[in-house]
Predicted model as a PDB file, atoms N, CA, C, CB and O in Angstrom, pLDDT in the B-factor column:
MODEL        1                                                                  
ATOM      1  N   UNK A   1       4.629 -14.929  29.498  1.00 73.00           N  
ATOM      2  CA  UNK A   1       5.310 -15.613  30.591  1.00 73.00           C  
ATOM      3  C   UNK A   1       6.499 -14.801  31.082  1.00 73.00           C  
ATOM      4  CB  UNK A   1       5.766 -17.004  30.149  1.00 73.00           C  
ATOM      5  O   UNK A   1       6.899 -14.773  32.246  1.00 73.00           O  
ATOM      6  N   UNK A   2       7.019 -14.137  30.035  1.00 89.00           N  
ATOM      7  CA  UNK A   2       8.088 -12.992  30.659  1.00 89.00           C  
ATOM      8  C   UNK A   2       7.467 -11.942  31.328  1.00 89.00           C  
ATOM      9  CB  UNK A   2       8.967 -12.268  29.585  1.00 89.00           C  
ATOM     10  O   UNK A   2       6.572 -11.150  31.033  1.00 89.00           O  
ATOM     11  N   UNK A   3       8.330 -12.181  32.528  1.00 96.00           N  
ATOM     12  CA  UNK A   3       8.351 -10.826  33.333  1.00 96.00           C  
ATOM     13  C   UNK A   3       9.852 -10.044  33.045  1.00 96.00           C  
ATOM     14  CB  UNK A   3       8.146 -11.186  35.122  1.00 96.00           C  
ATOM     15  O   UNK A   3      10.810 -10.642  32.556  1.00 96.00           O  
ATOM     16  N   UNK A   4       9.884  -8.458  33.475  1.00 97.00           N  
ATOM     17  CA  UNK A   4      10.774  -7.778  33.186  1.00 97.00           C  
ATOM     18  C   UNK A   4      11.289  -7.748  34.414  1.00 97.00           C  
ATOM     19  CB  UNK A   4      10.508  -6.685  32.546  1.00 97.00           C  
ATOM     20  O   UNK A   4      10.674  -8.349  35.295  1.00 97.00           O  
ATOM     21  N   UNK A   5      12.946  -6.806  34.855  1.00 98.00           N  
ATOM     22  CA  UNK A   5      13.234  -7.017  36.018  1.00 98.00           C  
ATOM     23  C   UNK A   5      12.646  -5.811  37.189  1.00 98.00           C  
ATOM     24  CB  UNK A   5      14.676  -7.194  35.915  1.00 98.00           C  
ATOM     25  O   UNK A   5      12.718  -5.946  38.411  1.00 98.00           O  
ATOM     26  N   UNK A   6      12.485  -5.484  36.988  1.00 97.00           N  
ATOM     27  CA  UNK A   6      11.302  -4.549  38.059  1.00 97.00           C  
ATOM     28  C   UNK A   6      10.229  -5.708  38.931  1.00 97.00           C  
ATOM     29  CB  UNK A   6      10.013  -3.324  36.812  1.00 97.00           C  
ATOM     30  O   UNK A   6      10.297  -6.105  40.094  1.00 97.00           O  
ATOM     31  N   UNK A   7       9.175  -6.061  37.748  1.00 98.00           N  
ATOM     32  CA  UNK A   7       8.478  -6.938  38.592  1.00 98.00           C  
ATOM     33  C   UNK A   7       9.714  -8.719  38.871  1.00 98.00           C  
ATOM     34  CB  UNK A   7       6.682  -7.195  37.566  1.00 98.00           C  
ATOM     35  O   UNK A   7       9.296  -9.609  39.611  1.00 98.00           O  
ATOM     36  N   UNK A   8      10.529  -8.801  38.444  1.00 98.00           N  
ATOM     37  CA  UNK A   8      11.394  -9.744  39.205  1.00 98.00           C  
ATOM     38  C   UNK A   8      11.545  -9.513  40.522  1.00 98.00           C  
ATOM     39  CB  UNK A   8      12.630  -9.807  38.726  1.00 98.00           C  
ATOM     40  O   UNK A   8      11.245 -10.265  41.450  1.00 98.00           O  
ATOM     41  N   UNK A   9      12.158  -8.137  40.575  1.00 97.00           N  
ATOM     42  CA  UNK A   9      12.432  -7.864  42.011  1.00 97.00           C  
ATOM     43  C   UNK A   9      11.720  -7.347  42.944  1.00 97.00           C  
ATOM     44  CB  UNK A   9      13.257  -7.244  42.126  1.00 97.00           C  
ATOM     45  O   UNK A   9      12.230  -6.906  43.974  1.00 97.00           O  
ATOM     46  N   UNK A  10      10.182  -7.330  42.660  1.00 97.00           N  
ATOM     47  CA  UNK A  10       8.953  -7.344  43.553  1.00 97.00           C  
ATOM     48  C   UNK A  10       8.786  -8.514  43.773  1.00 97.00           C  
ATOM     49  CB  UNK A  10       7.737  -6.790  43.106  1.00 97.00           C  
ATOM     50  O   UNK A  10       8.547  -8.670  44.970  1.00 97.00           O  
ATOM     51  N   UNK A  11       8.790  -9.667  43.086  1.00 98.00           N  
ATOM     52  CA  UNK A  11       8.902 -11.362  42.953  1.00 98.00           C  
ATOM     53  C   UNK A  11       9.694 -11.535  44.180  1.00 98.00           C  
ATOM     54  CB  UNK A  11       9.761 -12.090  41.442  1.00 98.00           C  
ATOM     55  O   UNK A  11       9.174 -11.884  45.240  1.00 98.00           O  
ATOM     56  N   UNK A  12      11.040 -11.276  44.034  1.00 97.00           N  
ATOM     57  CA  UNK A  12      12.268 -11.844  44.997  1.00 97.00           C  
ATOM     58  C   UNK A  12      11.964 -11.414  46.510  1.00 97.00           C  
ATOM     59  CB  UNK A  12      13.873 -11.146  44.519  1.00 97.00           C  
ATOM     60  O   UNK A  12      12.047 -12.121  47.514  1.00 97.00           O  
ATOM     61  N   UNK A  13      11.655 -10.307  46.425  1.00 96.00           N  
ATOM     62  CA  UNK A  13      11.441  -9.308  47.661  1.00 96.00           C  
ATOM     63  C   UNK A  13      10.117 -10.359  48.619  1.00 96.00           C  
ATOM     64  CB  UNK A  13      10.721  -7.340  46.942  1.00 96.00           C  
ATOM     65  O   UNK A  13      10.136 -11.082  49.615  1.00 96.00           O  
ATOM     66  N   UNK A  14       8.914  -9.829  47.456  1.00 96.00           N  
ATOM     67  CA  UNK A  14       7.625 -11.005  48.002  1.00 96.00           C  
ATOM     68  C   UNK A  14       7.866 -12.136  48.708  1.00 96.00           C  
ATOM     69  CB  UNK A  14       6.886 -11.668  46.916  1.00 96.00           C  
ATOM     70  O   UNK A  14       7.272 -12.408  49.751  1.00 96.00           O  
ATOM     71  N   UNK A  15       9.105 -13.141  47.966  1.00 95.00           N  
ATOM     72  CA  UNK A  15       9.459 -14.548  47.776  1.00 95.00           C  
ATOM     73  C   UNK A  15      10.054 -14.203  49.138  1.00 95.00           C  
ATOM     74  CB  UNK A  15      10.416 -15.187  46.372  1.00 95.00           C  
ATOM     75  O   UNK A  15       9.623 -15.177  49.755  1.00 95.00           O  
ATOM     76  N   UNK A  16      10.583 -13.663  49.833  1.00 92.00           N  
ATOM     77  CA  UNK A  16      11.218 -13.382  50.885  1.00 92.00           C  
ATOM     78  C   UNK A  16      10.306 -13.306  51.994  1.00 92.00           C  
ATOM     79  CB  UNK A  16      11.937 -12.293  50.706  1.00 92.00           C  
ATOM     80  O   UNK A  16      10.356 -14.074  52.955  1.00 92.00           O  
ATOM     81  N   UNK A  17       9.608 -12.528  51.879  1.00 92.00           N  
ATOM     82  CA  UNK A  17       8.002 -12.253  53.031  1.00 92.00           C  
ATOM     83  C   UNK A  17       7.141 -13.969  52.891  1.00 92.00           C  
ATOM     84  CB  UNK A  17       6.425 -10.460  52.019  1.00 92.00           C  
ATOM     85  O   UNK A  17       6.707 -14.462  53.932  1.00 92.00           O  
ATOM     86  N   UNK A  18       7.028 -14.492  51.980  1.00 95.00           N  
ATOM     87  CA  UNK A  18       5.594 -15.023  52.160  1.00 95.00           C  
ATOM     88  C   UNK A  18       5.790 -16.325  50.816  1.00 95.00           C  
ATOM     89  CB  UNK A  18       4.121 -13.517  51.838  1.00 95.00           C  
ATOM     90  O   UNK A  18       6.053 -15.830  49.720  1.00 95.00           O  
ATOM     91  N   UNK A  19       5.701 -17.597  50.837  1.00 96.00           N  
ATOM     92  CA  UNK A  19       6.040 -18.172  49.430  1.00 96.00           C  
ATOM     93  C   UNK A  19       5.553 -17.525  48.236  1.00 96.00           C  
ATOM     94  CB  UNK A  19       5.565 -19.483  49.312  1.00 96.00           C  
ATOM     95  O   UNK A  19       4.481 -16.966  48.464  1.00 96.00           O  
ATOM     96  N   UNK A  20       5.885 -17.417  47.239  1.00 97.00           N  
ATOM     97  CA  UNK A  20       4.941 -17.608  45.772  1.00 97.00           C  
ATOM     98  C   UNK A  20       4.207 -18.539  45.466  1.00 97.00           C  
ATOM     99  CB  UNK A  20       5.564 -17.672  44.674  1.00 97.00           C  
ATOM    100  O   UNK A  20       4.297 -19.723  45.791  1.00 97.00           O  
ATOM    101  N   UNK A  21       3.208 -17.858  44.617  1.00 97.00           N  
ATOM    102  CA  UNK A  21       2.353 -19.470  44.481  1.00 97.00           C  
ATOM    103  C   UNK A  21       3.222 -19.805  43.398  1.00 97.00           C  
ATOM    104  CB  UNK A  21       0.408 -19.596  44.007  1.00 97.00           C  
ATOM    105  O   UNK A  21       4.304 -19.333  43.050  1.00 97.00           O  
ATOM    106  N   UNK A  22       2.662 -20.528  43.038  1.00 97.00           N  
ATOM    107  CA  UNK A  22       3.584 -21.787  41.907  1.00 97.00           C  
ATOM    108  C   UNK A  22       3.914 -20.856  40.716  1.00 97.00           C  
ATOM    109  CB  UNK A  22       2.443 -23.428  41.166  1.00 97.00           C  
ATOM    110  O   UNK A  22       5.061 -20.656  40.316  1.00 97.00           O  
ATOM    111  N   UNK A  23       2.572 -20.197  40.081  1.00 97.00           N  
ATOM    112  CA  UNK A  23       3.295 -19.667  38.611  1.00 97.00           C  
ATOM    113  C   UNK A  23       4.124 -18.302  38.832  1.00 97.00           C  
ATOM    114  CB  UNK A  23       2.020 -19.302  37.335  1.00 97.00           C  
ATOM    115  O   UNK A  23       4.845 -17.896  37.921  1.00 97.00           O  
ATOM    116  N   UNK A  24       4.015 -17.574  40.081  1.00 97.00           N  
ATOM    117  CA  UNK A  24       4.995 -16.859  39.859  1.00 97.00           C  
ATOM    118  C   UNK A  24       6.075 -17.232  40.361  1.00 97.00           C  
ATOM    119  CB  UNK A  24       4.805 -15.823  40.125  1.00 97.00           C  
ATOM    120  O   UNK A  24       7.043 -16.549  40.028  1.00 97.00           O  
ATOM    121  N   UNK A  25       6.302 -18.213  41.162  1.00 97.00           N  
ATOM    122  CA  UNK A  25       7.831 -18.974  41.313  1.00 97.00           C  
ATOM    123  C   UNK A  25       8.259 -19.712  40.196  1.00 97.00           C  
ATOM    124  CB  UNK A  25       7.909 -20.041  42.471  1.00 97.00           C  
ATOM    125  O   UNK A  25       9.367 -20.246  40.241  1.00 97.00           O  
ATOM    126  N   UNK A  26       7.321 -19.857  38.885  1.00 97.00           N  
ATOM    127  CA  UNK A  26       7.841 -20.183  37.609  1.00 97.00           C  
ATOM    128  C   UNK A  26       8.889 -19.328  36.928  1.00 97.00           C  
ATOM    129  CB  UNK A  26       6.806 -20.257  36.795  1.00 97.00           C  
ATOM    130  O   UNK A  26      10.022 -19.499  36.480  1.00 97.00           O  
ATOM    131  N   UNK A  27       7.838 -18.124  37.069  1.00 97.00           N  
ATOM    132  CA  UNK A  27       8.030 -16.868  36.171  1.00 97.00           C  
ATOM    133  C   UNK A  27       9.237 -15.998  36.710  1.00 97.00           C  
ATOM    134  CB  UNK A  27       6.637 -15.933  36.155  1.00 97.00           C  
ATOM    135  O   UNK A  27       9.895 -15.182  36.065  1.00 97.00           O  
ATOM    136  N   UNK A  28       9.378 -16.356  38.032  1.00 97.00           N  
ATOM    137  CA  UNK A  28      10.690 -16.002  38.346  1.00 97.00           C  
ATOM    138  C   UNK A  28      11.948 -16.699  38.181  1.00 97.00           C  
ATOM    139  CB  UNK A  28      10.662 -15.782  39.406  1.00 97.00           C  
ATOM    140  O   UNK A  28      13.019 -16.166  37.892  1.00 97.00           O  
ATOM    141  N   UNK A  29      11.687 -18.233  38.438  1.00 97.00           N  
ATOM    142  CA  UNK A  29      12.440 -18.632  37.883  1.00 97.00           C  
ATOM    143  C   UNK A  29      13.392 -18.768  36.588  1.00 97.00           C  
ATOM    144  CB  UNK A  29      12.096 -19.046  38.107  1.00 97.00           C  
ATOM    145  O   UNK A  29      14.566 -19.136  36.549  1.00 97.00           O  
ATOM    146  N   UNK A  30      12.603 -18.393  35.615  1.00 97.00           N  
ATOM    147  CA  UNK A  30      12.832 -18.450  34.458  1.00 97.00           C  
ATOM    148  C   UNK A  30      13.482 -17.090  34.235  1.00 97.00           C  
ATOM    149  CB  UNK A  30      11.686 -18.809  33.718  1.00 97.00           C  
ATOM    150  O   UNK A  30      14.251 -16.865  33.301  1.00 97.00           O  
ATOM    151  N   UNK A  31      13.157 -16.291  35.065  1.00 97.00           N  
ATOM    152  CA  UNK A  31      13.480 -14.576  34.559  1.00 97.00           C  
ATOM    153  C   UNK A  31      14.990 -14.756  35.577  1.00 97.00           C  
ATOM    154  CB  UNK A  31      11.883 -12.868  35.264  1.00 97.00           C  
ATOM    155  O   UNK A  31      15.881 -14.084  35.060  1.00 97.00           O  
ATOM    156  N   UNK A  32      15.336 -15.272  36.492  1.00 97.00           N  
ATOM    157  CA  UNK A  32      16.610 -15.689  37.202  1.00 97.00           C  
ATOM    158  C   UNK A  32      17.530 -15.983  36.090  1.00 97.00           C  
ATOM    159  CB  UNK A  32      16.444 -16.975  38.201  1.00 97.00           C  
ATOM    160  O   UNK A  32      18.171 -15.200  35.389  1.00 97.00           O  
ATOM    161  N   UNK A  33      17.476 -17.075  36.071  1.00 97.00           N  
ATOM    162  CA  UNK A  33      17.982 -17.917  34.334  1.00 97.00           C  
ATOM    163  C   UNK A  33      18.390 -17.036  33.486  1.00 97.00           C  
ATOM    164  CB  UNK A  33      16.741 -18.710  33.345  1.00 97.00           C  
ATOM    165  O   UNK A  33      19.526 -17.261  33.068  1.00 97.00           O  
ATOM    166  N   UNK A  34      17.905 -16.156  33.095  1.00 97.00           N  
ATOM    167  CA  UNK A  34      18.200 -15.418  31.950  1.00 97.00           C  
ATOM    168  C   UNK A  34      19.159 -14.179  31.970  1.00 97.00           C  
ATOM    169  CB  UNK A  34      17.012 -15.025  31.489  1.00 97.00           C  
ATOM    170  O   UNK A  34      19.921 -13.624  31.178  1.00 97.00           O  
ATOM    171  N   UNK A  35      18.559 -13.945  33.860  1.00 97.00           N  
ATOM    172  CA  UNK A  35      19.030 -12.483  34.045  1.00 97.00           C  
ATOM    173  C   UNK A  35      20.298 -12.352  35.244  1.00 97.00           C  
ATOM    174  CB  UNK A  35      17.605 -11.530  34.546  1.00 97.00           C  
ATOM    175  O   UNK A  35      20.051 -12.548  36.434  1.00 97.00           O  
ATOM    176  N   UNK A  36      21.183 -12.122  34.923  1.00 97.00           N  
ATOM    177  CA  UNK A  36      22.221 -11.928  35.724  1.00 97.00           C  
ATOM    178  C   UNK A  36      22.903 -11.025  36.816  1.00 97.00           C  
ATOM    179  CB  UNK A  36      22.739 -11.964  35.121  1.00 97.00           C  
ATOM    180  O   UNK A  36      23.891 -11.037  37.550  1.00 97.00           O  
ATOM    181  N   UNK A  37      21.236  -9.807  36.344  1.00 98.00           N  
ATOM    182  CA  UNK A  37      21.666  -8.739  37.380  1.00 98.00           C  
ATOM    183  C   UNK A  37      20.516  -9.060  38.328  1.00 98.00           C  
ATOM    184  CB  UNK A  37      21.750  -7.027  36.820  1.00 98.00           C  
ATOM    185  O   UNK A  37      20.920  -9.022  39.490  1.00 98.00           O  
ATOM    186  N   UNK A  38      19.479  -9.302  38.251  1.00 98.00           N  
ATOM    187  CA  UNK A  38      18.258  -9.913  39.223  1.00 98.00           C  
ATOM    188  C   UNK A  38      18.839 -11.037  39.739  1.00 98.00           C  
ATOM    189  CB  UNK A  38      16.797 -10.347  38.490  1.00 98.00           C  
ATOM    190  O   UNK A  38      18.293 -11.384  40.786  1.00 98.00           O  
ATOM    191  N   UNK A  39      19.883 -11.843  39.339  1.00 98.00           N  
ATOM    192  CA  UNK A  39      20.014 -13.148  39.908  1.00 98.00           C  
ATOM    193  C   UNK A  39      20.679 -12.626  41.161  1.00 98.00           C  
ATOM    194  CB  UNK A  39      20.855 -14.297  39.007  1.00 98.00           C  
ATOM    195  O   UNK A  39      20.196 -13.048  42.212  1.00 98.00           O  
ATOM    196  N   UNK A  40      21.981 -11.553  41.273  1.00 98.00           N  
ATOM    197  CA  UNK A  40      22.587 -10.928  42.003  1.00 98.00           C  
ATOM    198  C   UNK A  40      22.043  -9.608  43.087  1.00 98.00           C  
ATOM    199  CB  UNK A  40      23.392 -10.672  41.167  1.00 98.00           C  
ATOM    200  O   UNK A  40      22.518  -8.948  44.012  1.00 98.00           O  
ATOM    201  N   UNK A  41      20.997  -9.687  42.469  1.00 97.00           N  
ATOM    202  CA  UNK A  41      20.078  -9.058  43.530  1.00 97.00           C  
ATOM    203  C   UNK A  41      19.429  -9.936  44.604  1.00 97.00           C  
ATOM    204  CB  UNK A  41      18.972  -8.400  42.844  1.00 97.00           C  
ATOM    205  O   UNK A  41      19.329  -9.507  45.753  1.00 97.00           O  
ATOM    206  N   UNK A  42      18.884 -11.426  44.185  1.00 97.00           N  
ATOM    207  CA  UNK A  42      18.090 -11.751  44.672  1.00 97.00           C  
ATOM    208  C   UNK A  42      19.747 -12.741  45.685  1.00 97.00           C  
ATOM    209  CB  UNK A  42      16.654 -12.339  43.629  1.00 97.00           C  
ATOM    210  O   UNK A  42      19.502 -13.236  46.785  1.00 97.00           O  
ATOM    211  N   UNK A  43      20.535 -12.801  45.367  1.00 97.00           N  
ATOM    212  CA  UNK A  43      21.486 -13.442  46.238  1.00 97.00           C  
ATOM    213  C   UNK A  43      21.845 -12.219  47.610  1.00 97.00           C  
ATOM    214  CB  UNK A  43      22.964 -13.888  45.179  1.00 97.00           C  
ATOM    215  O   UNK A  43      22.103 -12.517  48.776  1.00 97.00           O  
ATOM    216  N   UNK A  44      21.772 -11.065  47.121  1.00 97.00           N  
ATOM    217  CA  UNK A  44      22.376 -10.098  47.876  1.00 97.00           C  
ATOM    218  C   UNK A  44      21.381  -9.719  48.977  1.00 97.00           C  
ATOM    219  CB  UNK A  44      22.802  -8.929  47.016  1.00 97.00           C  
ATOM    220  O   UNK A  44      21.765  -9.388  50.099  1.00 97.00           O  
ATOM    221  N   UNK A  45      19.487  -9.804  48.459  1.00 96.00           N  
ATOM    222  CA  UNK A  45      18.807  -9.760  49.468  1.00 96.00           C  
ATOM    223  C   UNK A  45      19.000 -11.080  50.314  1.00 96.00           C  
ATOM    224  CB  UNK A  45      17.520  -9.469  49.066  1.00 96.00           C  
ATOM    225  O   UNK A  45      19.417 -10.836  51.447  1.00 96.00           O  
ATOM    226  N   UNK A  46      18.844 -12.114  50.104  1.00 93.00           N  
ATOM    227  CA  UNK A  46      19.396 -13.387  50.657  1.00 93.00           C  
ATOM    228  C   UNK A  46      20.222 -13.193  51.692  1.00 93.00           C  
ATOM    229  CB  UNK A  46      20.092 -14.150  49.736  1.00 93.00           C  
ATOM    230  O   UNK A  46      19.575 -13.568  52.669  1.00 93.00           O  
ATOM    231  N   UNK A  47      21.290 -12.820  52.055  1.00 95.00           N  
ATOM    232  CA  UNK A  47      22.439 -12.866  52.551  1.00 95.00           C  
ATOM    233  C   UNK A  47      22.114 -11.751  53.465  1.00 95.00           C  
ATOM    234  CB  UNK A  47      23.615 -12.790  51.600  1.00 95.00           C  
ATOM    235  O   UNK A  47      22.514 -11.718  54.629  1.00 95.00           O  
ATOM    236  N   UNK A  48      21.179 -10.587  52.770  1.00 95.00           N  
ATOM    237  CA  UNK A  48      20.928  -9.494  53.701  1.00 95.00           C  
ATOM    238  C   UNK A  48      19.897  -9.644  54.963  1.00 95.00           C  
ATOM    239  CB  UNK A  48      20.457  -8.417  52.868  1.00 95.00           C  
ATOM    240  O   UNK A  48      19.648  -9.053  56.014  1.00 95.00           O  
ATOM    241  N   UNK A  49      19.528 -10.585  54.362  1.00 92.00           N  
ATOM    242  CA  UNK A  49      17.929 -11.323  55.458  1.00 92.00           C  
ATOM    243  C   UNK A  49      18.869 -12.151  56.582  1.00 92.00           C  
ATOM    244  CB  UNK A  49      16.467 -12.942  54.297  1.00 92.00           C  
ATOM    245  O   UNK A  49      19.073 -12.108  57.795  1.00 92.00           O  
ATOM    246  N   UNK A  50      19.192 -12.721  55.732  1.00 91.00           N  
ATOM    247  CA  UNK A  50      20.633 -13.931  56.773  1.00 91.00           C  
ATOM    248  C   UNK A  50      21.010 -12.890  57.956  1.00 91.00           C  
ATOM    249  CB  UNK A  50      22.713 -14.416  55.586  1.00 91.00           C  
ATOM    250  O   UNK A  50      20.862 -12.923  59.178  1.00 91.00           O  
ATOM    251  N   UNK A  51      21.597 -11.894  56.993  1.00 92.00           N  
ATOM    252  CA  UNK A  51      23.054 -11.326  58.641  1.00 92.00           C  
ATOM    253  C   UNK A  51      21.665 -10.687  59.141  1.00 92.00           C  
ATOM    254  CB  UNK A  51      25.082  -9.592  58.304  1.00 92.00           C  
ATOM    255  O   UNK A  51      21.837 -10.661  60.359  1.00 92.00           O  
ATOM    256  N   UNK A  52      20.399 -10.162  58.897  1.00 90.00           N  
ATOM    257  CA  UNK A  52      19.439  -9.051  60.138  1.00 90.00           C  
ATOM    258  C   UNK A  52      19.276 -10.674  61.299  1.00 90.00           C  
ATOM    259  CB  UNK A  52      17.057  -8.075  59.201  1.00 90.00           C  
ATOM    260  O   UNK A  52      19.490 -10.706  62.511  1.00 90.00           O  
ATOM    261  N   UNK A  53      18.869 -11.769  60.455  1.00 87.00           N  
ATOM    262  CA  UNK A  53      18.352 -12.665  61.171  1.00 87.00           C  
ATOM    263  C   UNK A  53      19.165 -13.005  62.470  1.00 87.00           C  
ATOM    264  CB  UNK A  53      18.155 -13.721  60.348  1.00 87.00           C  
ATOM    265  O   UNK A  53      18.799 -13.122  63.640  1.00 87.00           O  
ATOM    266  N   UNK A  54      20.709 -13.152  61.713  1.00 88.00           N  
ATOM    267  CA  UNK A  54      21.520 -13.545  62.729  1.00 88.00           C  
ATOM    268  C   UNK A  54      21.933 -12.413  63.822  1.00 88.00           C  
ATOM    269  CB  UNK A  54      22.677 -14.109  62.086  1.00 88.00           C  
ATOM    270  O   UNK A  54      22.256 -12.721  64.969  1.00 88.00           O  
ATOM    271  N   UNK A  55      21.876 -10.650  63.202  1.00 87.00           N  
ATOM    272  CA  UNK A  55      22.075  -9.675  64.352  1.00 87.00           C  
ATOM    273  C   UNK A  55      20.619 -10.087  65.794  1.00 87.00           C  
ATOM    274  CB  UNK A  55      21.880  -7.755  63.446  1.00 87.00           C  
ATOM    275  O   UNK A  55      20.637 -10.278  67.010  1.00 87.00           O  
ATOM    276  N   UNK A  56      19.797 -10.058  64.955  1.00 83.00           N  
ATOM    277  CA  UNK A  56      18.552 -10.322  65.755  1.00 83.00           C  
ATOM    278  C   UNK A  56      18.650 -11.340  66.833  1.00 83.00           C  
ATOM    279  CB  UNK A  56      17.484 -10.749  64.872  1.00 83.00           C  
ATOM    280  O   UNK A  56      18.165 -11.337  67.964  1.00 83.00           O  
ATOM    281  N   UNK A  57      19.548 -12.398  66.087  1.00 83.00           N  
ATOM    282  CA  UNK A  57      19.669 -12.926  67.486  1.00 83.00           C  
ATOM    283  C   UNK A  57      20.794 -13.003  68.804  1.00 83.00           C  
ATOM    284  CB  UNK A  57      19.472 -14.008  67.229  1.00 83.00           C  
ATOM    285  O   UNK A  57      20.718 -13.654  69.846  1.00 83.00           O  
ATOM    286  N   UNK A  58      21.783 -12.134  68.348  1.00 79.00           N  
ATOM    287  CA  UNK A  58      22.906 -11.506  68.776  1.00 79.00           C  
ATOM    288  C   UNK A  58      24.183 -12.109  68.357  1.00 79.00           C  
ATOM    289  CB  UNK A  58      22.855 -11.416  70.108  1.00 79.00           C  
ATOM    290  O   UNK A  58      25.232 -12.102  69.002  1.00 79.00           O  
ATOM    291  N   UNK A  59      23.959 -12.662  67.135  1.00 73.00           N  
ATOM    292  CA  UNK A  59      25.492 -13.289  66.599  1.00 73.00           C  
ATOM    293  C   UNK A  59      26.363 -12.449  65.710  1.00 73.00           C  
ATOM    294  CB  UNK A  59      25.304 -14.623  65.705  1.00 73.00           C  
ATOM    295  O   UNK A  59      27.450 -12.880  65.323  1.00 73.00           O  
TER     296      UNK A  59                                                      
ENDMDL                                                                          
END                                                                             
């Protein structure tokens, strides 16, 4: 059920494009939880999607 953080952050990235199906939005979940530098990755792509979204629309 563990994933390492490599495939986490193919997870987060994916999770960004297109939902996860259920068990790997488990398996990420759980690997979030544990991991503190993937958790801060996956906040930082977050925020990075946010500001393209909002340049995109001229804000």
């Amino acid at each position: 059920m563990n994933i390492n953080c490599r495939q986490a952050s193919r997870l987060i990235s994916q999770g960004l494009d297109q939902p996860l199906n259920q068990w790997d939005h488990i398996r990420l979940r759980v690997h979030l939880w544990m991991c503190g530098n993937c958790r801060q990755f996956s906040h930082q792509l977050q925020v990075l999607q946010q500001s393209a979204r909002k340049a995109g629309r001229g804000e």
